[in-house]
N, CA, C and O of each residue as an XYZ file, in Angstrom:
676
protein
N     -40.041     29.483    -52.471
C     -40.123     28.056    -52.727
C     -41.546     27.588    -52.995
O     -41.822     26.421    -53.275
N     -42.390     28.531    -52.896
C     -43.935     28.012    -53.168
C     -44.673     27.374    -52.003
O     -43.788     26.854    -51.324
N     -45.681     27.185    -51.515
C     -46.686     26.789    -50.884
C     -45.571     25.393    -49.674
O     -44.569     24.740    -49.966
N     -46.272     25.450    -48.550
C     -46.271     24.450    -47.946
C     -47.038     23.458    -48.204
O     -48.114     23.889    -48.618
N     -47.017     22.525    -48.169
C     -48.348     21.250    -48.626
C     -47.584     20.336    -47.768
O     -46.888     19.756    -48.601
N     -47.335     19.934    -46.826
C     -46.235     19.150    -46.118
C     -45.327     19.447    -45.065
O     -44.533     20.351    -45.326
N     -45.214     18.779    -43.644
C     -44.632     18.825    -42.491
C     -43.664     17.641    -41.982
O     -44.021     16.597    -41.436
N     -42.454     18.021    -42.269
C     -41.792     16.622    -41.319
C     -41.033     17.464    -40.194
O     -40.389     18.502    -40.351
N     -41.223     16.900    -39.268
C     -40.757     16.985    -37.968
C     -39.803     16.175    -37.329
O     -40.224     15.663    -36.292
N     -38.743     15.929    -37.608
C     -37.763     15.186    -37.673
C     -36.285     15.390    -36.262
O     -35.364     14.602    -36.051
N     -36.538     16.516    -35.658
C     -35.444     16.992    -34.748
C     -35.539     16.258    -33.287
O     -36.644     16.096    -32.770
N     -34.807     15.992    -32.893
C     -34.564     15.267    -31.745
C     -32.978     15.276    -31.265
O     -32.008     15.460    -31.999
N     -32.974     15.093    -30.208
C     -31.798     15.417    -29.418
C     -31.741     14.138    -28.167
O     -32.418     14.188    -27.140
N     -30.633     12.837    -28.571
C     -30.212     11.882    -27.823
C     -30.489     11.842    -26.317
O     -29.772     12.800    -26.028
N     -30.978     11.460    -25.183
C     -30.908     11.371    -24.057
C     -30.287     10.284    -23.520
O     -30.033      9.234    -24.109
N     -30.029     10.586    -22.292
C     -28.672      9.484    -21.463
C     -28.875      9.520    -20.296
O     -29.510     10.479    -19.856
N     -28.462      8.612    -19.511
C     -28.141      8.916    -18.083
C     -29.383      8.466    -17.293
O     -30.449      8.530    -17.905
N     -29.405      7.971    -15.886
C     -29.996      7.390    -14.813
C     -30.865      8.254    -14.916
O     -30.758      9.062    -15.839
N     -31.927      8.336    -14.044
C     -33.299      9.699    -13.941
C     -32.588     10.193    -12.835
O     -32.591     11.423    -12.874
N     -31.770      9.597    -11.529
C     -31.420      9.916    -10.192
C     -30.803     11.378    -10.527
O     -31.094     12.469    -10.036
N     -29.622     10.956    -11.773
C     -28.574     12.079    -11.939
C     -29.037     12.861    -12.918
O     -28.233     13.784    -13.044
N     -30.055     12.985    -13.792
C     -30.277     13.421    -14.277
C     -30.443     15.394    -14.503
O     -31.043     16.143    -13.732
N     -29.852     15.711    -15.525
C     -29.985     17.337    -14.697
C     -31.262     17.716    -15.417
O     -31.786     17.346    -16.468
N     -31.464     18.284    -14.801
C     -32.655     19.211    -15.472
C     -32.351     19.904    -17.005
O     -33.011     19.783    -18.038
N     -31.425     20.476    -16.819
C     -30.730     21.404    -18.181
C     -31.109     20.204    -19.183
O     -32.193     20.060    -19.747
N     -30.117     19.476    -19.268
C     -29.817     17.860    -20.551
C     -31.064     17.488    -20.883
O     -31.371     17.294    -22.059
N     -32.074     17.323    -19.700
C     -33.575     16.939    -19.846
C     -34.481     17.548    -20.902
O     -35.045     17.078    -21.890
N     -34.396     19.354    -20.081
C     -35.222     19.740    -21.378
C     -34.876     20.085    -22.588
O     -35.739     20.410    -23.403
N     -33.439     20.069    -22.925
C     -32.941     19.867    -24.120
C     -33.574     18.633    -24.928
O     -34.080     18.853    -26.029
N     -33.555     17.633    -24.514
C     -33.847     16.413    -25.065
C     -35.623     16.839    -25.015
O     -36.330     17.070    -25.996
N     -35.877     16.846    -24.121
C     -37.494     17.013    -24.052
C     -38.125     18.500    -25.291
O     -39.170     18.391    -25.933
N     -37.367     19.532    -25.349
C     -37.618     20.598    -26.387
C     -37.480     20.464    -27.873
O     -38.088     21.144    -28.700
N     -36.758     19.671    -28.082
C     -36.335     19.798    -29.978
C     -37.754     18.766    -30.505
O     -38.123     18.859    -31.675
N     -38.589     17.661    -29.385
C     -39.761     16.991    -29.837
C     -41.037     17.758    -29.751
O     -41.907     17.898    -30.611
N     -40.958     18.308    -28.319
C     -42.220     18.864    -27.558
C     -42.271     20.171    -28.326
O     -42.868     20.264    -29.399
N     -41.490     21.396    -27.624
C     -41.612     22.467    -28.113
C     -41.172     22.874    -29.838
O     -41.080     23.998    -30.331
N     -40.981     21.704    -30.413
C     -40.710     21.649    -32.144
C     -41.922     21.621    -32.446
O     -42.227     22.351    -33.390
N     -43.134     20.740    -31.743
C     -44.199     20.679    -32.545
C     -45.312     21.769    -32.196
O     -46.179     22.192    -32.961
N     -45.092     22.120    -30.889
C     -45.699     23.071    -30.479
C     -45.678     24.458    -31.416
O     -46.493     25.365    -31.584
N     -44.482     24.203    -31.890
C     -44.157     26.005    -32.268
C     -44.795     25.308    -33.558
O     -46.016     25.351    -33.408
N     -44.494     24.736    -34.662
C     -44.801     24.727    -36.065
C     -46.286     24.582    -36.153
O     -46.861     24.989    -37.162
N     -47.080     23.923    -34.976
C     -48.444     23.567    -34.700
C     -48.823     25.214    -34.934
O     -49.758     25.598    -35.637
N     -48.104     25.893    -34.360
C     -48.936     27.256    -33.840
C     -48.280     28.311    -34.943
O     -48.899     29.375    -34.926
N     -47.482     28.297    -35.637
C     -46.634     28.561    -37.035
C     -47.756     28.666    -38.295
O     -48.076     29.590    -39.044
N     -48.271     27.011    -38.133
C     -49.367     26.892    -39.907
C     -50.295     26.527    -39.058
O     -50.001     25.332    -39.053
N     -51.173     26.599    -38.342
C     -52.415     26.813    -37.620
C     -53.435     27.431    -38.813
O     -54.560     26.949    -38.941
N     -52.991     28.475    -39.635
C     -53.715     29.108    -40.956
C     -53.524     28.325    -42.020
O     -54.228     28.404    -43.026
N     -52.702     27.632    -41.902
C     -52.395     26.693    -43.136
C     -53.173     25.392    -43.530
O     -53.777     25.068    -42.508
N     -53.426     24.553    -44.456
C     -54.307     23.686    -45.167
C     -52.968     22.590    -45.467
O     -52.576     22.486    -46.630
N     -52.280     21.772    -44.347
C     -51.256     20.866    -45.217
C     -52.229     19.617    -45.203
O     -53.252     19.291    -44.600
N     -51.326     19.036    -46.254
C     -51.548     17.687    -46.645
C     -51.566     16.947    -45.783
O     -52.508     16.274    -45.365
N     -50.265     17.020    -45.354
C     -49.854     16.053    -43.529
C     -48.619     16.476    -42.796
O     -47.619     17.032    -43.250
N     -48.888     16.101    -41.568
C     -47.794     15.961    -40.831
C     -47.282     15.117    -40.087
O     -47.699     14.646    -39.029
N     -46.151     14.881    -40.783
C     -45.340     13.740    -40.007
C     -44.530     13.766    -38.625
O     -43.543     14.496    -38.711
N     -44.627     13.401    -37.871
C     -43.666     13.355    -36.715
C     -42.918     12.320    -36.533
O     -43.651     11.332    -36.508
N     -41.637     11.986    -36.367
C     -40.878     11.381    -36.432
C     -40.458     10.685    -34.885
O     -39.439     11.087    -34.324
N     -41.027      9.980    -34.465
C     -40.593      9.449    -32.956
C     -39.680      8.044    -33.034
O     -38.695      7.899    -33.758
N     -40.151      7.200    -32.262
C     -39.289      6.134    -31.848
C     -39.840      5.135    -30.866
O     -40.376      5.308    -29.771
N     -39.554      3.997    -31.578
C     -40.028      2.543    -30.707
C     -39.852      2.858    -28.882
O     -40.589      2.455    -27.982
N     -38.677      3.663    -28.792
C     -38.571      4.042    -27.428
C     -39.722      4.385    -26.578
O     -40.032      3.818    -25.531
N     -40.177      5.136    -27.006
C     -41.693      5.522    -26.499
C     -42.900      4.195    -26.281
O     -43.627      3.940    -25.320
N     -42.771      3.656    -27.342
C     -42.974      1.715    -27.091
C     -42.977      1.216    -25.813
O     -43.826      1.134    -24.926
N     -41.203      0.733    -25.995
C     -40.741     -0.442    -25.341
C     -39.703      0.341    -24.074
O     -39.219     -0.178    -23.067
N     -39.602      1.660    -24.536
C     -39.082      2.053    -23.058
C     -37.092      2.060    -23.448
O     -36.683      1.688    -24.548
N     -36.108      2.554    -22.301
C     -35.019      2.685    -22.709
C     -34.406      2.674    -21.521
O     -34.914      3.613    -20.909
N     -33.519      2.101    -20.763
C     -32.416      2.214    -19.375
C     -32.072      3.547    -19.807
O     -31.999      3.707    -21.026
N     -31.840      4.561    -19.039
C     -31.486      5.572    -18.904
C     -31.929      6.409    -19.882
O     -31.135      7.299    -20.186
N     -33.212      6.374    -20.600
C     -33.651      7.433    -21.976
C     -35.136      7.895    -21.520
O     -36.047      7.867    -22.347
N     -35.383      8.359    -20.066
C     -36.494      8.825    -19.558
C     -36.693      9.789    -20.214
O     -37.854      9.648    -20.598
N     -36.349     10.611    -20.568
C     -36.407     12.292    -20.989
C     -36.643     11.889    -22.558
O     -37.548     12.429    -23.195
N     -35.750     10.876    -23.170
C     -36.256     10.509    -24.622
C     -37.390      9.834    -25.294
O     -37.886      9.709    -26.413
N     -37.594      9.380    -23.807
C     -38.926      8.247    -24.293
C     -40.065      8.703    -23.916
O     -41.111      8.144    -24.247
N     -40.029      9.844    -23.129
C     -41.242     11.125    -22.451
C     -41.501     12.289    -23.830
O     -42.619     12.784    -23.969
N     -40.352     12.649    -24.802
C     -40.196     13.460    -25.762
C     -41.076     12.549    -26.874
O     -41.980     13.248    -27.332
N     -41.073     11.421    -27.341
C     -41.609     10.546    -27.875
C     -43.168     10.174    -27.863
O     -43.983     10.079    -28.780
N     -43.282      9.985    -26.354
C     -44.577      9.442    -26.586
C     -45.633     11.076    -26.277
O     -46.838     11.125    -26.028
N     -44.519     12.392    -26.429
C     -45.344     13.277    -26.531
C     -46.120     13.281    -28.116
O     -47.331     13.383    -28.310
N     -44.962     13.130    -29.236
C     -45.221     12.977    -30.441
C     -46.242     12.119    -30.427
O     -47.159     12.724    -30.983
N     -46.667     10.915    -30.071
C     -47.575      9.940    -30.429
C     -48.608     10.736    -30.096
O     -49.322     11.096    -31.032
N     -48.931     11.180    -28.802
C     -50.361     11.989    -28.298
C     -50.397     13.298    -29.220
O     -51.491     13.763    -29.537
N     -49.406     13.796    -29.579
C     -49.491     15.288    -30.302
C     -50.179     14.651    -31.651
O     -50.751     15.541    -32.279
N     -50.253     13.748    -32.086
C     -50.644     13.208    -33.460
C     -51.545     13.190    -33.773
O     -52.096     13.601    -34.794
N     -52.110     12.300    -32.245
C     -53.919     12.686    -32.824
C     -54.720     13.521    -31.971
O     -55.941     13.388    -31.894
N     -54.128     14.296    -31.390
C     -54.325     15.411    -30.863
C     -54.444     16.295    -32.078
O     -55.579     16.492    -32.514
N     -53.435     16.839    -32.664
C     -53.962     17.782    -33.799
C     -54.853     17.238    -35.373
O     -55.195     17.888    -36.361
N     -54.987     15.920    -35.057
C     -55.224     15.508    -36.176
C     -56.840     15.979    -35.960
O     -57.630     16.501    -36.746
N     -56.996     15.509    -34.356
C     -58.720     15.636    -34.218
C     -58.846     17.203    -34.053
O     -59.920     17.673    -34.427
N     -57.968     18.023    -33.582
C     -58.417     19.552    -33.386
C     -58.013     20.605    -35.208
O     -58.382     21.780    -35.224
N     -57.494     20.187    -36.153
C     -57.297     20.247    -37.386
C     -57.932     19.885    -38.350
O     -58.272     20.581    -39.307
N     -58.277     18.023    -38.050
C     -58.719     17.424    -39.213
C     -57.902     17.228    -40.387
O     -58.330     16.649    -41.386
N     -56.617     17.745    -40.278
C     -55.391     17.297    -40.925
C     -54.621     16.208    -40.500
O     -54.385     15.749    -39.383
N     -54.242     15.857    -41.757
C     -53.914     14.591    -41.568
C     -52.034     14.603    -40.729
O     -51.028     15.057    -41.275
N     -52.109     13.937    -39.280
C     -51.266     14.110    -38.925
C     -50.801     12.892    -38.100
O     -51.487     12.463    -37.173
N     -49.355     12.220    -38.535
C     -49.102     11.056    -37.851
C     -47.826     10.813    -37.404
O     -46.922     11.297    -38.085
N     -47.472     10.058    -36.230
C     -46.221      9.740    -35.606
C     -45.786      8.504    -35.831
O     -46.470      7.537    -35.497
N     -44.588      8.371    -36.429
C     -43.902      7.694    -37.013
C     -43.333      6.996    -35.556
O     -43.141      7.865    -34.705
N     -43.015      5.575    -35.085
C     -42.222      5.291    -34.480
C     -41.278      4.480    -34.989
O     -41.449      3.268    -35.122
N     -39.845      5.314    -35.419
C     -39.241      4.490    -36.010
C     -38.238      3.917    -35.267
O     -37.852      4.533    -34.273
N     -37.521      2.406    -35.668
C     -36.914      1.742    -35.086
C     -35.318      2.229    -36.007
O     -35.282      2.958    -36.998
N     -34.227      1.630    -35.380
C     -32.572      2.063    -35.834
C     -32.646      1.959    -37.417
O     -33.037      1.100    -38.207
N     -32.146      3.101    -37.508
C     -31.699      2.609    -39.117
C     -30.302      2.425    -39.277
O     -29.542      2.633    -38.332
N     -29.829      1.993    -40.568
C     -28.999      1.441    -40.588
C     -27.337      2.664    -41.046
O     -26.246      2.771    -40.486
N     -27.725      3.115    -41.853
C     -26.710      4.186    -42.250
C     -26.945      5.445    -41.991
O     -25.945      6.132    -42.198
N     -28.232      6.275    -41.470
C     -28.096      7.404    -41.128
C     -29.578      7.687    -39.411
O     -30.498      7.006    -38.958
N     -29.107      8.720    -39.152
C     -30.498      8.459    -38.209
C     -29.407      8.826    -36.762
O     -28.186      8.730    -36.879
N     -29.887      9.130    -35.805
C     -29.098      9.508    -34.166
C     -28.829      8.434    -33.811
O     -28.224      8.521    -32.742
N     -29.013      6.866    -34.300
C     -27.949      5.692    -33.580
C     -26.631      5.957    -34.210
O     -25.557      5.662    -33.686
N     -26.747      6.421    -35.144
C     -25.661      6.235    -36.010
C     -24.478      7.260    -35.418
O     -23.302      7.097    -35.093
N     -25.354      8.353    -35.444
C     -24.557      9.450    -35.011
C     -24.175     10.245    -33.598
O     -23.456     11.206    -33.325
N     -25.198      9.167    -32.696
C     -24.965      9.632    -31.379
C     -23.137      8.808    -30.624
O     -22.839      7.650    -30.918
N     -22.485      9.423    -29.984
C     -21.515      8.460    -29.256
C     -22.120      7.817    -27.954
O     -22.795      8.459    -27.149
N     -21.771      6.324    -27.817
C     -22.085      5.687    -26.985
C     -20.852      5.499    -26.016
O     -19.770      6.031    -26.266
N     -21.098      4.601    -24.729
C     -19.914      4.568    -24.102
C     -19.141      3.196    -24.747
O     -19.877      2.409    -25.342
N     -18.197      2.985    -24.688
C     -17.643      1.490    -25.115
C     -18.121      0.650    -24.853
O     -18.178     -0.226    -25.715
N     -18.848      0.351    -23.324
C     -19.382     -0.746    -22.557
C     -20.722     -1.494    -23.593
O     -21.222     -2.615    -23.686
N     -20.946     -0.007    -24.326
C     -22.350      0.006    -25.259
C     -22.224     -0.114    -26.892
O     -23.133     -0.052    -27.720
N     -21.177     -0.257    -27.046
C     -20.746      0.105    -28.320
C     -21.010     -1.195    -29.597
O     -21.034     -0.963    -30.805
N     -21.187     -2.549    -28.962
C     -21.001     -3.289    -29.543
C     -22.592     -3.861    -29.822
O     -23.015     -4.528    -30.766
N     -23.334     -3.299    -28.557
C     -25.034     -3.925    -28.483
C     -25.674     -2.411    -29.567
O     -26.798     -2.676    -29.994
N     -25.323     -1.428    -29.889
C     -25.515     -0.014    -30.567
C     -25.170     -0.880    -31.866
O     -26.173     -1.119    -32.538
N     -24.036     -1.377    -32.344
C     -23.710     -1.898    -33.808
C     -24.359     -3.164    -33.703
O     -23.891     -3.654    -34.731
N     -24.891     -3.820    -33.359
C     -25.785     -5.269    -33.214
C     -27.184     -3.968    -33.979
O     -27.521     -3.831    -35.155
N     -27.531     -3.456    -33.110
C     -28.956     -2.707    -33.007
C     -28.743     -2.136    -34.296
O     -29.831     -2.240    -34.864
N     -27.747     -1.466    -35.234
C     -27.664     -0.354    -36.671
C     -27.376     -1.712    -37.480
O     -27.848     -1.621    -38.613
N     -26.813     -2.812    -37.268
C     -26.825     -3.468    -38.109
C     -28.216     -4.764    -38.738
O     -28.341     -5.240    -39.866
N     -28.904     -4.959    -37.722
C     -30.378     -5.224    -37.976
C     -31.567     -4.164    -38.122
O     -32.735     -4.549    -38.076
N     -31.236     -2.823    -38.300
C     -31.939     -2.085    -38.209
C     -32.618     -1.724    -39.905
O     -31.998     -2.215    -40.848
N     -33.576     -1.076    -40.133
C     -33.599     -0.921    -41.648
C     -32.840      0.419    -42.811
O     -32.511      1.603    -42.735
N     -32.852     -0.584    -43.736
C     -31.927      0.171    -44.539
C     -32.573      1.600    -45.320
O     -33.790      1.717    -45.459
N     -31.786      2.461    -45.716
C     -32.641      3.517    -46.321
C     -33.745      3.340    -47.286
O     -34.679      4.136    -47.379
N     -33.612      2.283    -47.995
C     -34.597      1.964    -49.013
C     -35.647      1.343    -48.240
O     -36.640      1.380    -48.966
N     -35.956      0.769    -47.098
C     -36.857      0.267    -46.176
C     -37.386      0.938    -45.716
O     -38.576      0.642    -45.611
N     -37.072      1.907    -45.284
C     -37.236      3.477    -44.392
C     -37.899      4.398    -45.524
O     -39.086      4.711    -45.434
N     -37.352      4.688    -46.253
C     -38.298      5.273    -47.443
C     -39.478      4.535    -48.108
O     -40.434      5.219    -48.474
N     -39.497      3.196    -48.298
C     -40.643      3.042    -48.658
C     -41.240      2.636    -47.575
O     -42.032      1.756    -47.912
N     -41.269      2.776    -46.686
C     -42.690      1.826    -44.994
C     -42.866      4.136    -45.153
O     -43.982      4.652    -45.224
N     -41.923      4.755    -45.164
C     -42.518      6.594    -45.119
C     -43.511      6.750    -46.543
O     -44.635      7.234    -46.404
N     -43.204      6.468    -47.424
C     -44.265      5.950    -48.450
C     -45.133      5.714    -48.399
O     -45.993      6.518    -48.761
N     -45.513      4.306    -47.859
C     -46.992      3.504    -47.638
C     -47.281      4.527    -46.414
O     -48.300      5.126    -46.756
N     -46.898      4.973    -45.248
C     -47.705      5.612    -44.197
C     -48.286      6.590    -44.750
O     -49.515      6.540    -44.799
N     -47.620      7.710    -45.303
C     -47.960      8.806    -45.858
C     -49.383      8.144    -46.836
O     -50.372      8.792    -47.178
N     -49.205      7.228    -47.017
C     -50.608      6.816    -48.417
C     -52.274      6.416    -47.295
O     -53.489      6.520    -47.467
N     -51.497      6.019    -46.358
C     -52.765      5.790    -44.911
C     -53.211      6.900    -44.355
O     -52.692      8.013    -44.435
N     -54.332      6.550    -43.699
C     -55.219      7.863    -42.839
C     -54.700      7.317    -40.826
O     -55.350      7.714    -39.858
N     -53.594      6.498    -40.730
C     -53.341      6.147    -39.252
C     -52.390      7.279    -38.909
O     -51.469      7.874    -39.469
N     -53.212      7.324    -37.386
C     -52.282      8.647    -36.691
C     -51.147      8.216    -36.156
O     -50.297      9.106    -36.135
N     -50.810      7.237    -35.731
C     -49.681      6.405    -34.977
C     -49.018      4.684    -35.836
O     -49.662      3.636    -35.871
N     -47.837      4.871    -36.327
C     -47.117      3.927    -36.602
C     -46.172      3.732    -36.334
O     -45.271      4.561    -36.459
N     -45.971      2.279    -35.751
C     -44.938      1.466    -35.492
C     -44.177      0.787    -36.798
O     -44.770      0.129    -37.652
N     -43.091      1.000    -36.798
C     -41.988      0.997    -37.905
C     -40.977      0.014    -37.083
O     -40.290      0.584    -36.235
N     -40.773     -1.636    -37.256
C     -39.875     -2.207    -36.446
C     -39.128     -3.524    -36.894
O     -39.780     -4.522    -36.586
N     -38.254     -3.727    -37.367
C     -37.327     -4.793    -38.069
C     -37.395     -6.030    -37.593
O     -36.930     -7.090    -38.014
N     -38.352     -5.625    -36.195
C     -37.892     -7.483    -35.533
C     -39.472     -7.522    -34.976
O     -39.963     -6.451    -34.618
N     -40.095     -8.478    -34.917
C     -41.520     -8.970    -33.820
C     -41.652     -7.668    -33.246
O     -40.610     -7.025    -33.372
N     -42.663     -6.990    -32.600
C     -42.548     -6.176    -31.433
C     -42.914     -7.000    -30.185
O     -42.588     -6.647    -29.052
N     -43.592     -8.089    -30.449
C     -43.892     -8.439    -28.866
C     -42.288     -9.357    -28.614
O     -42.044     -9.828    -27.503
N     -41.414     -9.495    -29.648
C     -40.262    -10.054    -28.837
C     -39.057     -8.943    -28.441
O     -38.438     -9.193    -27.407
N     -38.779     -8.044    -29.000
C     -38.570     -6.865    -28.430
C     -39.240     -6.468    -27.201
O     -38.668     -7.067    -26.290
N     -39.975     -5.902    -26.838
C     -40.547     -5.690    -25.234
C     -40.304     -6.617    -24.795
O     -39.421     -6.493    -23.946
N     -40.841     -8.139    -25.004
C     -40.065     -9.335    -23.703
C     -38.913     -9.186    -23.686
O     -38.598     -9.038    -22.505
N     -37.619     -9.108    -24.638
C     -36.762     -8.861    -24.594
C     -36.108     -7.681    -23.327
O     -35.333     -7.722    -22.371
N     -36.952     -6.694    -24.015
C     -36.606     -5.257    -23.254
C     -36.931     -5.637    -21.650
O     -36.073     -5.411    -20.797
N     -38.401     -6.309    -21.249
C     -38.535     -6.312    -20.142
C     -37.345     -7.754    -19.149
O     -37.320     -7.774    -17.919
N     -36.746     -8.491    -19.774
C     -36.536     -9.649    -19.673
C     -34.875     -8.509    -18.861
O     -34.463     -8.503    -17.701
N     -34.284     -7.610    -20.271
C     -33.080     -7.194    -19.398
C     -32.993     -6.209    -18.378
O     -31.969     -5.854    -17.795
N     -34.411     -5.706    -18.175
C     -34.500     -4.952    -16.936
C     -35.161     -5.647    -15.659
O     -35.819     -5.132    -14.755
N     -34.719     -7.207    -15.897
C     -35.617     -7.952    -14.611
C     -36.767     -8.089    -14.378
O     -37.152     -8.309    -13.229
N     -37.786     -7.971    -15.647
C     -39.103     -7.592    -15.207
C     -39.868     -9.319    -15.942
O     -41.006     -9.453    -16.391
N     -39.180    -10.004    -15.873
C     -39.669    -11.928    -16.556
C     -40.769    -11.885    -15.567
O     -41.533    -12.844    -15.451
């Protein structure tokens, strides 16, 4: 296929559940497809000269998630891994935090419980559309920032939001 010139890092694996019950197993599943994905490809083209690398995270890492400890720990590894290799490389390398999209993406495709089902289709249906999502991956890729926030609504009303339904006004 010819030369690498380019990295997306895109794998991730849904997390759920209280931290109390949490098993260990489910954890580092969720915690491995972010952490140990970038680790290995980091240490993969280490000889290599790319253009960039993208990492693909999530507002979660942001604003936080009821029961997505293990997802939002996998996340804000990506943000630190970003300019972590960017400064030990000098390649250009950045973490995407993207918010729901609308037709494809793990909201779409993860199952929720019913109780959740209706605040999940609120969340994919304000979320951005593929043509939004491709061009905000566009303009980043055209920037030298190691960390971007990608988000359909205010971010400071989201976190009040977020903190408002975990009691924290």
């Amino acid at each position: 296929f010819g030369p690498i010139n380019g990295v997306v890092h895109a794998a991730g694996v849904a997390g759920g559940g209280i931290i109390q019950l949490k098993d260990p197993t489910q954890a580092d599943a969720v915690l491995s497809a972010k952490v140990r994905g970038s680790v290995v490809l980091d240490e993969l083209l280490r000889d290599r000269e790319l253009d960039f690398m993208v990492l693909c995270s999530s507002l979660s890492s942001v604003i936080g998630g009821v029961g997505q400890v293990d997802y939002c720990a996998a996340n804000a590894f990506l943000d630190a891994f970003a300019r972590d290799r960017t400064a030990r490389t000098n390649q250009y390398t950045v973490s995407i935090n993207w918010d729901v999209w609308q037709e494809v993406g793990m909201a779409v495709g993860t199952e929720v419980p019913e109780l959740l089902q209706k605040q999940r289709q609120e969340s994919i249906d304000s979320g951005l559309s593929p043509a939004e999502g491709i061009a905000a991956f566009r303009h980043i890729l055209d920037s030298d920032l190691p960390h971007v926030l990608v988000s359909t609504k205010n971010l400071d009303d989201v976190i009040e939001n977020r903190r408002s339904d975990i009691g924290l006004e």
